[in-house]
N, C-alpha and C positions, 0 to 999 in steps of 0.2 A: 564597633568602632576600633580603627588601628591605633594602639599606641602608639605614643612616639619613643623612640630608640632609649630604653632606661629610665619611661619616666610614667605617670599621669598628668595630661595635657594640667596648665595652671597652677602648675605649683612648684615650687622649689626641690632641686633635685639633688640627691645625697645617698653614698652606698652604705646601709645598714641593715643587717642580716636579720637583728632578731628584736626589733623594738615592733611590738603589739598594734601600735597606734596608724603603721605603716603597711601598705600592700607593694609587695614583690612583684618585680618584674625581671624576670631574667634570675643569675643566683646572689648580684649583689646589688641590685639598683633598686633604690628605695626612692619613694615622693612622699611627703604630707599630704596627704588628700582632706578637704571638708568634710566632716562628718554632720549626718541628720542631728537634728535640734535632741532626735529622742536617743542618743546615744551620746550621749554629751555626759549624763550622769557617769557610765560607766567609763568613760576613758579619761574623766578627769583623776579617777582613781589610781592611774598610774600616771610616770612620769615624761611623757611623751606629751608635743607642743601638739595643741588645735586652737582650727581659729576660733577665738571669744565674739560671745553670742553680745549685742550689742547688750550695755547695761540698763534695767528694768525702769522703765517710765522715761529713759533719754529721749530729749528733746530732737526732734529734726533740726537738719542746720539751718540757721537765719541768717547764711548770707546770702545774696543776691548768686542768681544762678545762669548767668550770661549763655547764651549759645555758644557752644563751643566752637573753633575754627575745624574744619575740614582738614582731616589728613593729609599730610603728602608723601608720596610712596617714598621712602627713604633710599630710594634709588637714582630717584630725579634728584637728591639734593649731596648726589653725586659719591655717595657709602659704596665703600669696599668692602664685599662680603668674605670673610674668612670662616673656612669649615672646619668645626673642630671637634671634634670626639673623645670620650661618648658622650658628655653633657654638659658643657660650658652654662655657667653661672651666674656666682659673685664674682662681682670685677672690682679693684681697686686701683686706682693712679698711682704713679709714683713715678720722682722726676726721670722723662726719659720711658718709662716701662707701662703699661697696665700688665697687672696680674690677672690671670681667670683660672677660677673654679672647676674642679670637675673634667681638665681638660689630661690625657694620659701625661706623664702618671701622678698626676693630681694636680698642680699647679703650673701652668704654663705663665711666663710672659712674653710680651710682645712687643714689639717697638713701635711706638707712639707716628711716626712719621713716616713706615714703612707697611706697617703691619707683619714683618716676620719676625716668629719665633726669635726670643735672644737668650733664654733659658727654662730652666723648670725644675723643680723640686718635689719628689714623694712625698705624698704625705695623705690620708686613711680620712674619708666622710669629711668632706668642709659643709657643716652641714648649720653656718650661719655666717651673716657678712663679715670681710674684712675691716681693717682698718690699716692708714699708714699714720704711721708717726714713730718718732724718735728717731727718723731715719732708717727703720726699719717697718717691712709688713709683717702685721701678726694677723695669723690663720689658724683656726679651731681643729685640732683632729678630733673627731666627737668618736671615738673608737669608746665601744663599753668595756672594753677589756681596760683600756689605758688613755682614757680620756686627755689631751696634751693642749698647748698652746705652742705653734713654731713662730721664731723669730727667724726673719728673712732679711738679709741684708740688701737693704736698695741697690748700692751699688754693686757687689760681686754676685747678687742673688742666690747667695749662701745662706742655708740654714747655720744660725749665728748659737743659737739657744733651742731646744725641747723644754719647756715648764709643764709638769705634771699637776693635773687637776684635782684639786681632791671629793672631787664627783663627777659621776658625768653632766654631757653638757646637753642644753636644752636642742632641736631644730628649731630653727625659724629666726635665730634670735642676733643678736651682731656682739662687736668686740667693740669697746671707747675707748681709744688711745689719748689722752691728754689732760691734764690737771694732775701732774706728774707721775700717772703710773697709765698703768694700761687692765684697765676693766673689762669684767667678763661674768655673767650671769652663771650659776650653777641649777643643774636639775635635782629631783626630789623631793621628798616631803620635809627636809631642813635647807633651803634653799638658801646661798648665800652671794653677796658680790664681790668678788674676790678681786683685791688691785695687784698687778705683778709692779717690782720696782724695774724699771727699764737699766736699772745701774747693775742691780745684783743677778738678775732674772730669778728673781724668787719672789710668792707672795709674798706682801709686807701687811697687806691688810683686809682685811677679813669682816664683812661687814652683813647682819642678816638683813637678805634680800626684799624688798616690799614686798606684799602678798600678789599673785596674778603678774610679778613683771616679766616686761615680753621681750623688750629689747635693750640696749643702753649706748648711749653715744656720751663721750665729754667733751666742755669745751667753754669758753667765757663765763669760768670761773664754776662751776657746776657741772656733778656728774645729772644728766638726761634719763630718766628713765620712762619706758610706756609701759600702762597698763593695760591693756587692751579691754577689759570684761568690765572697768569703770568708766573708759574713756577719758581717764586722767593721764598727762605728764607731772613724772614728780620729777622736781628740782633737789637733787641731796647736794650736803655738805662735801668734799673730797676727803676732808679730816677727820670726820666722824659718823659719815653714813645715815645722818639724821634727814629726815626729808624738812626741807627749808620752804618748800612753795608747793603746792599741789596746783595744776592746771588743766581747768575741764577743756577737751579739744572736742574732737567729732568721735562717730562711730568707731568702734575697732582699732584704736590709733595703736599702729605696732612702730614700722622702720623710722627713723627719724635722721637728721641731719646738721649739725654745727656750720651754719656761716658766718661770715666776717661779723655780725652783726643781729644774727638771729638764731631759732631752733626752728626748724622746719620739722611736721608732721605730718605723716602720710596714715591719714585713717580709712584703712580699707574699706571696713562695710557700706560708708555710704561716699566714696568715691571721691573725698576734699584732699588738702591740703592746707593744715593749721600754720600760722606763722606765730611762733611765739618772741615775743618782744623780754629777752632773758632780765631788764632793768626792771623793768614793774610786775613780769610776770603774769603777763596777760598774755589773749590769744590778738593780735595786733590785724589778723585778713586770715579769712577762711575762703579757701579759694576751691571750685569746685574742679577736678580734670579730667572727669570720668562720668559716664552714661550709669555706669554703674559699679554695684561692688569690683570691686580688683582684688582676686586671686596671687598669691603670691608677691609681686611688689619688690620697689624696690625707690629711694629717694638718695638725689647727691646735690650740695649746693656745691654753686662757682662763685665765681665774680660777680656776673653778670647775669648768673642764669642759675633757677633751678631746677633741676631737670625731675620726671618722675618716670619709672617703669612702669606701666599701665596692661592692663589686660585687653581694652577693647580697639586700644592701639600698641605700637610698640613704646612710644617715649612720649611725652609731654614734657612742654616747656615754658616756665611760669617767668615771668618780667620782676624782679625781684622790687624794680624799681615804681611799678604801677600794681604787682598783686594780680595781676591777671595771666590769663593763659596766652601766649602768642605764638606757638608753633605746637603742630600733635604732627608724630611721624608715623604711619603703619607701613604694611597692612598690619594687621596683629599675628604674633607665632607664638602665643602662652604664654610662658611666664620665662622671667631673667631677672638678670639684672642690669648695673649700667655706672658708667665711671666718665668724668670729664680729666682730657690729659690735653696741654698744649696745641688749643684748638682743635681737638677732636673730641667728638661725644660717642664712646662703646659702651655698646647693647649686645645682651647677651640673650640669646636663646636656648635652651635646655631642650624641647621639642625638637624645633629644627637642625640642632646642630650647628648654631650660627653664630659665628660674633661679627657684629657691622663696627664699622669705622665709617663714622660721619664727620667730614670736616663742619666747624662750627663760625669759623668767620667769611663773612660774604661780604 
């Protein structure tokens, strides 16, 4: 089978030379790949992300499992393909810009209403999701030499700040801008959640991380965290790092989402989407979007819409207002990601080389 240009089809793509858990391709392009059920023992023993094996005796999901709607080729819904190399990404909005991942020499943006290039910033393995907030994007260098967090100025798209990690950082995993600092998971066997102050750009707080957490988003009043290997979201404190609410979702729940109004949950293994209701702390619709597991992944809410990265298509898009699925866009090109900016929804592809721009109002 031909690889695709710096990666393994399905999964999120990042250059790191010398982490165990990863297979090479070329001398610096690294993927996460799935590993067999019977090697799970041994690479949990080091510190490198794999995907969690669903948790033992988990229920199937008991929501209702609608047909799904038929793809539309996201070329009929009139997307502008942009080529970009070697492996575009994570993508995040920001007013005016998407940022991507992966694109030479690390981070390219683009302009939201044009699609060209309007800058770009160095910066070594983004090898977990963005986030924007404070007015500023913050992005992972996951370097094992010097593990960093860069602050990126929305408007001049200047690196504003470097915050040095004090461990390296996990793949797979994202950054939580909001509930007044800006959150970030660490790897190892002392794992911790470390919050930056967006005032000082230093950490201010230093919190031990749940056991198994995979990803972490903030937002309506609670740092998000997923556990993938329980199938729980915990709800922590922002003040004290204490988990406030535990919430059983679906299978594999990794990337998640803050909307106006909810926690969205994208549980890989068995292809849902949890909506978590943050007042009572429940799962409020489990919405299915996928045939099946989904490799790599990726979830953004909007206003009106939340969109999901999917594997057996390229995008899914959930009615936030009915819970259900009403548009899937293919054909499928493996894994990315995917960002909503000023009526437009960008997909990213890491295999092909791609980032689309889909207008989103019709």
């Amino acid at each position: 089978m031909d690889l695709p240009p710096g990666g393994v089809p399905g999964a999120h793509c990042f250059p790191q030379p010398t982490c165990p858990c990863e297979v090479a391709v070329g001398a610096l392009s690294m993927c996460r790949i799935r590993v067999a059920t019977a090697a799970i023992a041994v690479l949990t023993s080091v510190s490198c992300a794999a995907e969690p094996a669903p948790p033992p005796g988990a229920p199937a999901p008991t929501a209702a499992t609608p047909a799904l709607p038929a793809a539309a080729d996201v070329l009929t819904r009139g997307a502008v393909v942009i080529k970009a190399t070697p492996n575009p990404d994570w993508a995040v909005a920001t007013p005016g810009g998407v940022w991507v991942s992966g694109v030479d020499p690390g981070l390219k943006r683009y302009d939201v209403l044009t699609g060209e290039p309007t800058g770009e910033v160095p910066i070594y393995s983004v090898c977990m999701a963005m986030d924007h907030g404070f007015e500023s994007v913050w992005a992972a260098s996951c370097s094992y030499e010097s593990p960093s967090v860069l602050r990126i100025d929305t408007t001049t798209g200047r690196t504003t700040a470097e915050i040095p990690m004090p461990a390296r950082l996990p793949a797979e995993s994202s950054i939580g801008a909001g509930e007044g600092a800006v959150w970030v998971l660490t790897s190892g066997s002392d794992r911790k959640l470390v919050g930056i102050d967006p005032g000082s750009n230093a950490i201010t707080s230093t919190f031990p991380a749940p056991d198994g957490a995979t990803a972490v988003r903030a937002g309506l009043g609670a740092i998000w965290v997923t556990v993938g290997g329980t199938g729980n979201v915990l709800r922590l404190d922002p003040r004290s790092g204490t988990v406030a609410a535990t919430v059983a979702v679906g299978q594999a729940p990794h990337f998640l989402a803050v909307g106006a109004d909810a926690v969205w949950v994208l549980n890989k293994l068995d292809g849902t989407v949890s909506r978590i209701d943050p007042r009572s702390g429940t799962v409020a619709a489990t919405i299915t979007v996928s045939a099946g597991p989904i490799k790599g992944g990726d979830i953004v809410a909007a206003v009106d819409a939340v969109w999901v990265r999917a594997t057996d298509v390229l995008a899914v898009r959930i009615d936030p207002q009915t819970n259900t699925v009403t548009e899937r866009l293919g054909p499928p090109a493996g894994s990315g990601s995917l960002a909503v900016a000023d009526g437009s929804l960008w997909i990213t592809a890491h295999d092909t080389q791609s980032v689309w721009r889909v207008p989103t109002a019709r």
